[in-house]
N, C-alpha and C positions, 0 to 999 in steps of 0.2 A: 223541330227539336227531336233527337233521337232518342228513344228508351231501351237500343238495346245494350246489353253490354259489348264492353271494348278495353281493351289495354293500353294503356298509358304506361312513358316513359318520361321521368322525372330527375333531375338531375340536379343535387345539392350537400350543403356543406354542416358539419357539426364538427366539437372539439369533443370528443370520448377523453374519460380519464380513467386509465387502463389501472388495471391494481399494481401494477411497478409503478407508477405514477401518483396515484396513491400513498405507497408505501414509501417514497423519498420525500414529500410533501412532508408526511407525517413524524419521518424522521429528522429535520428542520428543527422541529418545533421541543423534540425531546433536550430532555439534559444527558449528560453521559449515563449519571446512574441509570434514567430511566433507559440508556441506548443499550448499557448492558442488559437489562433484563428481557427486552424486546430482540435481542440476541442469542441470549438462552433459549428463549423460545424457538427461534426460528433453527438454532441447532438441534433441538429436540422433535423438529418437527421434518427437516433436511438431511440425510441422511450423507449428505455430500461438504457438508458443513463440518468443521472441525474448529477449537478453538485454540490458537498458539500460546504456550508458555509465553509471558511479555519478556521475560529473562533469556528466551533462547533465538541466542542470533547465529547458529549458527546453519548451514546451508540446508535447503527443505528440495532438494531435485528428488531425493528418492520418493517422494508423495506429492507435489506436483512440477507438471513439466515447465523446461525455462520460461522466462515471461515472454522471448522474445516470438516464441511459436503466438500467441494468442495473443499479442497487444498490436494496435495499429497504430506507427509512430504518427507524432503531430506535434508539432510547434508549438502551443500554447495549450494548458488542460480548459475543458471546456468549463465554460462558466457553469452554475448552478441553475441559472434559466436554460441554455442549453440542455442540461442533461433532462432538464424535467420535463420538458416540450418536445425534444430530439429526440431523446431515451430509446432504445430500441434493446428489447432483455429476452430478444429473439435468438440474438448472436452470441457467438463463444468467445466476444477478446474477454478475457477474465484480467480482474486486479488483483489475484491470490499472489502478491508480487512477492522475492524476497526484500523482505526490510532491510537487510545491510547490502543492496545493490547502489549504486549509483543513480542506477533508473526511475529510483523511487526519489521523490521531492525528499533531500536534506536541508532543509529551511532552517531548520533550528539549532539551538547548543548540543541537546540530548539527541539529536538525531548523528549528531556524528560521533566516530568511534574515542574511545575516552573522553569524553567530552561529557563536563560535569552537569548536570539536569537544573533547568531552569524551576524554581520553584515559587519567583514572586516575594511576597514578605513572610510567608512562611516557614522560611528558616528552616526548612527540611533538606536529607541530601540525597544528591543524585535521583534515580528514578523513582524514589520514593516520595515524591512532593507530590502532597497530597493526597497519596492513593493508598495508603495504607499496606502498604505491602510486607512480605515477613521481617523487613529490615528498619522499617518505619514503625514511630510510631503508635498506636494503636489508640485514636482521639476516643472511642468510643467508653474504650476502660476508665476514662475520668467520669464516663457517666457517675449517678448517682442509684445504685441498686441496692439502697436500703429499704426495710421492712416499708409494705402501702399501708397507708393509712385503716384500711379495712382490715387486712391481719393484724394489725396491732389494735384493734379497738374488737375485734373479734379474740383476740387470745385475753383482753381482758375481760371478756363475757363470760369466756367457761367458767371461771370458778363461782360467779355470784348470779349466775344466769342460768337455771335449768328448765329442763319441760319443756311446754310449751311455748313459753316466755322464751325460751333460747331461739326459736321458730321465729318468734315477734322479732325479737331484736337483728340477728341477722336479716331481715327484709329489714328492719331500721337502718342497720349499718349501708347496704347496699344502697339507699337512696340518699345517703351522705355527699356531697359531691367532694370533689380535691381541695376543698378550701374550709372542709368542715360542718358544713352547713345543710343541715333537712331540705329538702327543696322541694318535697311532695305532702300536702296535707294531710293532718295527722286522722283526719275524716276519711280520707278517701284510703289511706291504708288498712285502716278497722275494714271499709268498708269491702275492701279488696281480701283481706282475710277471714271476715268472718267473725270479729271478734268485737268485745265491746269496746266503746271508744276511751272509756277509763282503764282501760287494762293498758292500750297501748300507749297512753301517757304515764303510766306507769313504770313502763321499761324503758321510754323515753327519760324519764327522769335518773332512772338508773344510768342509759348510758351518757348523759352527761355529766355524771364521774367521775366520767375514764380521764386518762390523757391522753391529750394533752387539753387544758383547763380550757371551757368553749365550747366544745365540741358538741355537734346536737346541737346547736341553736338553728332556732328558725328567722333569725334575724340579727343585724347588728347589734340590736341594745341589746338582744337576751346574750346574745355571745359576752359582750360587754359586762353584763349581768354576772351571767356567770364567775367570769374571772373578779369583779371585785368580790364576791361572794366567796371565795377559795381565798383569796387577802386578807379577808376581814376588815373590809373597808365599805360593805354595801350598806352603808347607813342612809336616813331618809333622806337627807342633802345629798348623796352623790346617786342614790332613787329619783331624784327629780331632775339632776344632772343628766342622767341615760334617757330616761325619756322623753326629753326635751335634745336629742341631739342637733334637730335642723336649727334650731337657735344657736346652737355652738357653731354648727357649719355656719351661717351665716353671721357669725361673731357678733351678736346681741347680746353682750356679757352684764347690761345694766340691767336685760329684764330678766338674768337668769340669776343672776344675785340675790333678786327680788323674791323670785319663785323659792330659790334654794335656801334662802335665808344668813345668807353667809355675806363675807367684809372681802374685799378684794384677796388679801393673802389667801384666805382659805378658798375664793374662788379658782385661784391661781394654782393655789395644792390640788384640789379636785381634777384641773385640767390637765396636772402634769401627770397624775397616777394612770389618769386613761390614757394619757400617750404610750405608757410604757405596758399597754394590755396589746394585745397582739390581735387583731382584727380577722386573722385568715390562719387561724392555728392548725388546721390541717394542712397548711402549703410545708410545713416543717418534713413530712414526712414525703416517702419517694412516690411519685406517680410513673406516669409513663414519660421512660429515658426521653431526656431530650436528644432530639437528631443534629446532628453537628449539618452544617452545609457545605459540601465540596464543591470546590471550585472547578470551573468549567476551561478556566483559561489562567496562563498568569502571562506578568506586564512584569520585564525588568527594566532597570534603568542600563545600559550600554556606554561604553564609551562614542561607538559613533552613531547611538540614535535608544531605539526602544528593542528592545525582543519580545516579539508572541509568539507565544506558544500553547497547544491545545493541552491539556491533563490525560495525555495518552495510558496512565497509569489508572484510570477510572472506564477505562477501554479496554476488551479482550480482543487478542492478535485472532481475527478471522480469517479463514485459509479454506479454500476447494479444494478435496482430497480428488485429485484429478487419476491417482492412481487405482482408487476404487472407483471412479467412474468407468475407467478402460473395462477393470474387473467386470462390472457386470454387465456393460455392454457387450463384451467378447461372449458372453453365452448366450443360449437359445432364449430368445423370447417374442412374444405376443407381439401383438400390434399397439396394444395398452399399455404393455411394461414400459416398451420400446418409447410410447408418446410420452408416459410418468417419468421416465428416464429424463428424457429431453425437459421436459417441465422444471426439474430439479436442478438440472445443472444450469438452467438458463435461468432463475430463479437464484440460483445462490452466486451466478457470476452479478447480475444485476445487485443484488444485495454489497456484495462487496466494494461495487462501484459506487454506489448510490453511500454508502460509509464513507469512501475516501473524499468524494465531493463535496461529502457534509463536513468533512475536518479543513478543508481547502474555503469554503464559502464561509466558514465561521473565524476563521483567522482572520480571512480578508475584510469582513466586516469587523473585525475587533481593530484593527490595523488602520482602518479609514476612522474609528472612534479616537484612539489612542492620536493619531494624526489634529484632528479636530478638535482635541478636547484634551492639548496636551497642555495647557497654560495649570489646569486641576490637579495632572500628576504631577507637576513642578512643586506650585505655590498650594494650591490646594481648593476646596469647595468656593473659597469667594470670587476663585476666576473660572468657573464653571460656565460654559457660554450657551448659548441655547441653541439646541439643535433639534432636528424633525428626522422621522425615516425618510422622509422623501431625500434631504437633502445627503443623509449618507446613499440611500440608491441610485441617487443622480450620480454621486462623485465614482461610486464602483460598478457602473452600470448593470443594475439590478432591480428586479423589480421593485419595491417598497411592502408589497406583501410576503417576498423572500426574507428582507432585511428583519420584516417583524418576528417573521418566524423563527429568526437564528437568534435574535434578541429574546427569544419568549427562554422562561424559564434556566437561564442560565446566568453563573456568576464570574466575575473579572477578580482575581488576586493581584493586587500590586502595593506599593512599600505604602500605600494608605492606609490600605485594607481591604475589603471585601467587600466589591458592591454589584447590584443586579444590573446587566445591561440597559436595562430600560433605565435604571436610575438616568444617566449620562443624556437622555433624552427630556426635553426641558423647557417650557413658555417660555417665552420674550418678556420681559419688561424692559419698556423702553428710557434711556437716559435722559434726564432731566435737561444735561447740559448741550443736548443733541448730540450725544457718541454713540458707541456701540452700545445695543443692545445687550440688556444683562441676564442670565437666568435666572428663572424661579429658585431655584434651587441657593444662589449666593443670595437672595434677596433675604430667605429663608433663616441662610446662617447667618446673616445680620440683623434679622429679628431678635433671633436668640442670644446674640453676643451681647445686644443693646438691654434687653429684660434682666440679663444673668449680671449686666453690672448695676443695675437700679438702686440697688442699696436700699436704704429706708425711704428716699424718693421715686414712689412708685409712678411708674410713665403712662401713660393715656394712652388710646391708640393714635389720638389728634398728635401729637407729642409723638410718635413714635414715626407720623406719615413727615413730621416735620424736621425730624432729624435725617432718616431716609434721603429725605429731597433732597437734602445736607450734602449727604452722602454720593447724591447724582443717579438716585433710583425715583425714577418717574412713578408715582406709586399712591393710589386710592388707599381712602380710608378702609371700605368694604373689605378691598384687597388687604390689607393688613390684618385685618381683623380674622379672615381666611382661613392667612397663614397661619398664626398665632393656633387657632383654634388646631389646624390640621399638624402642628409642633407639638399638640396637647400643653400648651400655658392656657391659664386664665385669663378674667379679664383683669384689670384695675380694679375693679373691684373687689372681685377673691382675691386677689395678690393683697392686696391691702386689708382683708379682714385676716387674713392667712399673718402676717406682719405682727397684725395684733394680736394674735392666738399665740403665736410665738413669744410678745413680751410677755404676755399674761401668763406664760407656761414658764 
């Protein structure tokens, strides 16, 4: 055996994942919104990158050269597994196409010249569906940007609140949550201030004066409390009413009659006043705007089949300024410049491609959905059939970690409504009567259809697996009970103590 050294020649294989490989991966996974901002970026950071007006269609040759210098024709666009395995953002075909060429895929309504913009159920017109544009619009101005809850409980503090007590109470206000409620102990805030712990119950008491009536409580019954205390209704029968509320939740109305002292009518008065107390007196006031959710795609109905189409309006037209690249090429520069040069534009041609692939492999998978799951957009969720990623990868031959990624975080508009791609993806339950396979999902809206008509005859889950079967859905008790739960109903038993709270209200 030899100890001296020697050189060895080895020869083998790995998959490197280049950062353009990377970076179309990761675009997959985005939603538009999130593709515009991951855009911005990359414009702020490329200097070769420019963003196009979506309004302006008309000729871009004086800022970049024809498409046909830089593209290499081919027969079919490559698939989304090609480009991401294939990828090559070495080379200069760029996709800085013009949009109103021929060249470019016109698949759609909007993409042809007068041609009015698909928008889905919507209701919006032209390129304005959806995306908020200056002619559309504007969903976010119905938000709700009234006074927060903390400036309005803060502007009732200055006048009966001063010193240092005004110090207490703003740290009170601030650990109020959106629904009104103390959430942090009145010990640990003394002990955080510095102060004594009868002071800060002091101010405590004070701001539960304010409105709106509640407020400040550290608990359902004191919120409770409260409000019959500003009625004039907190007497020691509806005092032992609040504090006993899991008996009410659990509709034990004989042993609270007992406790309270009172005859069915008055127990029944007691339980209708509290209904009409407001549980979450802070939710009245504005927190943070809710975020509307834009659609990623919309689904029309056609005369001769469906139309898909991508929300190109939630998308900025990205373009290589191929004329400022000449610019700075044509002067003197380094060997550095010269390599950062090349970096940039091979970098923002790869960027533009890896964009157009991701709007071509997201239609296509919405297309093979709509295909598969067109029984749902006809009739609706109870013909909803069950499907897997594998099985749309297989049908558009793609991988199934592609298909998941195009399905991640994005939404479908059609005359239903709005729903998340992964929604349409969906277990099996099998037919009772030996037929097709049915989804979770119709199983689901036939839970709820069957509960919402129960009437005073409240149904079991045994009762519920037995109409089910009825029905030709192959289907466990456990399994129902599941669903139910993950519908948010009860069981038979809350529903029926619920039934009874209601006659007694």
């Amino acid at each position: 055996m030899s100890l001296a050294p020697r050189l060895d020649l080895r020869q083998s294989q790995s998959l490197v994942m280049t950062p353009q490989l990377q970076q179309a991966i990761r675009l997959l996974a985005l939603s538009n919104l999130e593709v515009e901002g991951f855009i911005a970026e990359e414009i702020e950071k490329n200097p070769l990158l420019e963003s196009g007006a979506a309004e302006d269609d008309g000729p871009t040759q004086e800022r970049d050269a024809p498409l046909e210098e830089f593209t290499t024709p081919r027969d079919e666009p490559a698939s989304a597994d090609e480009l991401l395995m294939g990828g090559d953002a070495t080379g200069e075909a760029s996709l800085d196409v013009d949009f109103t060429a021929e060249s470019f895929h016109h698949d759609s309504v909007s993409d042809q010249a007068g041609g009015a913009g698909m928008d889905g159920a919507l209701g919006l017109t032209g390129g304005s569906a959806g995306g908020g544009s200056e002619d559309g619009p504007d969903f976010d101005s119905f938000a709700d940007t009234g006074l927060s809850l903390a400036d309005h409980l803060l502007a009732q503090a200055g006048p009966v609140v001063d010193g240092p007590d005004m110090f207490i109470a703003a740290h009170l206000i601030d650990q109020i949550d959106e629904c009104g409620y103390l959430t942090v102990p009145l010990l640990e805030i003394a002990n955080r201030l510095g102060v004594a712990l009868a002071r800060v119950e002091a101010v405590l008491m004070t701001i539960q004066t304010f409105d709106p009536t509640g407020v400040g409580a550290r608990d359902l019954a004191e919120c409770l409390a409260l409000q019959a205390k500003e009625a004039d209704r907190y007497d020691p029968c509806m005092a032992r009413l609040i504090d006993n509320l899991d008996l009410l939740a659990r509709g034990d109305l004989a042993r609270l009659k007992r406790m309270c002292g009172v005859d069915d009518e008055d127990m029944a008065d007691m339980i209708r006043e509290l209904r009409g107390y407001d549980p979450k007196p802070g939710c009245r006031f504005g927190g943070e705007p809710a975020q509307a959710v834009t659609p990623d795609i919309f689904v029309a109905r056609r005369k001769d089949g469906w139309g898909i189409e991508i929300n190109a309006a939630t998308l900025p037209r990205l373009l290589v300024n191929r004329s400022y690249y000449v610019e700075l090429s044509g002067g003197h520069q380094d060997k550095a410049s010269k390599a950062w040069l090349s970096d940039m534009l091979a970098s923002a041609n790869w960027l533009v491609k890896a964009l157009d692939q991701r709007q071509r492999t997201i239609v296509k998978v919405a297309t093979e959905i709509v295909k598969q799951q067109e029984a749902f957009f006809l009739h609706g969720v109870a013909h909803l059939k069950p499907m897997t990623l594998r099985q749309v990868a297989d049908a558009i031959e793609m991988h199934e970690s592609t298909v998941s990624r195009v399905t991640s975080n994005k939404y479908m508009s059609c005359a239903r409504g709005l729903y998340e791609l992964k929604y349409f993806f969906t277990s099996a339950i099998q037919s009772s009567d030996g037929g097709d396979a049915v989804s979770a999902q119709a199983v689901k809206s036939a839970i709820r259809a069957l509960i919402g008509a129960e009437g005073n005859k409240i149904l079991s889950d045994d009762t519920l697996v037995e109409l089910l079967n009825a029905k030709g859905f192959d289907i466990a008790r456990r399994t129902v009970a599941k669903y139910r739960e993950a519908l948010g109903i009860g069981s038979s038993v809350q529903r029926r103590r619920a039934k009874a709270l209601e006659g007694a209200g």
